[in-house]
C-alpha positions in Angstrom: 0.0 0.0 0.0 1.1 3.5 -0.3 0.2 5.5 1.6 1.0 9.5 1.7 1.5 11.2 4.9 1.4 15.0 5.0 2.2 17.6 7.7 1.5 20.6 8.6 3.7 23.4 9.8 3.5 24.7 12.8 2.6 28.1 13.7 6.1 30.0 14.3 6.7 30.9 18.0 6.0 34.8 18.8 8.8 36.3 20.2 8.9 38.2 23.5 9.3 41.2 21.8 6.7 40.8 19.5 4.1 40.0 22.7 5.0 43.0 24.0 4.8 45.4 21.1 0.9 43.2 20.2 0.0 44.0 24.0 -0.5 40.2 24.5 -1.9 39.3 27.2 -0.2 35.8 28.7 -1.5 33.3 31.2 0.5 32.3 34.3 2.0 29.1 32.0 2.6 31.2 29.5 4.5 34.0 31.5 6.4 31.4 33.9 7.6 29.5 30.1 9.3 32.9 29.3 10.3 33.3 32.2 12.0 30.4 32.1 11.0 29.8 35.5 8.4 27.9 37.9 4.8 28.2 38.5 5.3 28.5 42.3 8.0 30.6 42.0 5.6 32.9 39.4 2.7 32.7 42.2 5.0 33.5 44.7 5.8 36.8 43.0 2.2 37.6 42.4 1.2 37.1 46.1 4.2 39.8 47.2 3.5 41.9 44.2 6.5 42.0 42.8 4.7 41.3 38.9 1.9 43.5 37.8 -0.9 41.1 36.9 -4.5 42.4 35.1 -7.7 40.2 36.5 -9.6 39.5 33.5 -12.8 37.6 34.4 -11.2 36.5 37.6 -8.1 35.2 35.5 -4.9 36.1 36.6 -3.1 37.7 32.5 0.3 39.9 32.0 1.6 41.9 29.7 5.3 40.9 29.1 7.1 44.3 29.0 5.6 45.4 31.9 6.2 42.3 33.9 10.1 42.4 32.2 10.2 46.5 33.4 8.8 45.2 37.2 11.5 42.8 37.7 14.1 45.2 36.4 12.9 48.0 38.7 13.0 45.3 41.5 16.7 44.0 40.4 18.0 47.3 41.3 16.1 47.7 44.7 17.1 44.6 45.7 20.7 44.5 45.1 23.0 45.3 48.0 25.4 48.4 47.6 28.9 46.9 47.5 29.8 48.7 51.1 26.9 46.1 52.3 28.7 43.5 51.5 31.9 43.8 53.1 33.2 41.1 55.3 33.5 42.3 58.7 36.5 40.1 60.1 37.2 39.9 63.8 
């Protein structure tokens, strides 16, 4: 028998950059796959604020570039001055 087997492409990825510029809104498995990260460590965040979510009919959605921005803003408030983290010997 011969049989013909066909495929079909699949839809190319969008890029982070693209999300952001399209206002896309993500899901938490979307935004944690980008993130390259957890969901418990993305519902962590969300329950200490440290990602800006939008509810949208009691779903939890982000827009990418925001939550990027957030987690920059919260880089630089989190990270120790380097007089800090000097070594006290005694």
């Amino acid at each position: 028998m011969n049989s013909i087997t066909t495929t079909t492409p699949l839809p190319p990825q969008t890029s982070s950059t693209a999300a952001a510029a399209s206002g896309e809104l993500l899901t938490q498995d979307q935004l944690a796959r980008r993130l390259g990260i957890s969901r418990r460590t993305l519902h962590t965040w969300i329950r200490h604020k440290t990602v800006p979510m939008i509810k949208v009919r009691g779903f939890c959605r982000f827009e990418f570039h925001k939550v990027l921005a957030a987690l920059q803003q919260h880089e630089q408030a989190v990270v120790p001055s380097p007089e800090s983290t000097r070594i006290i010997k005694r």
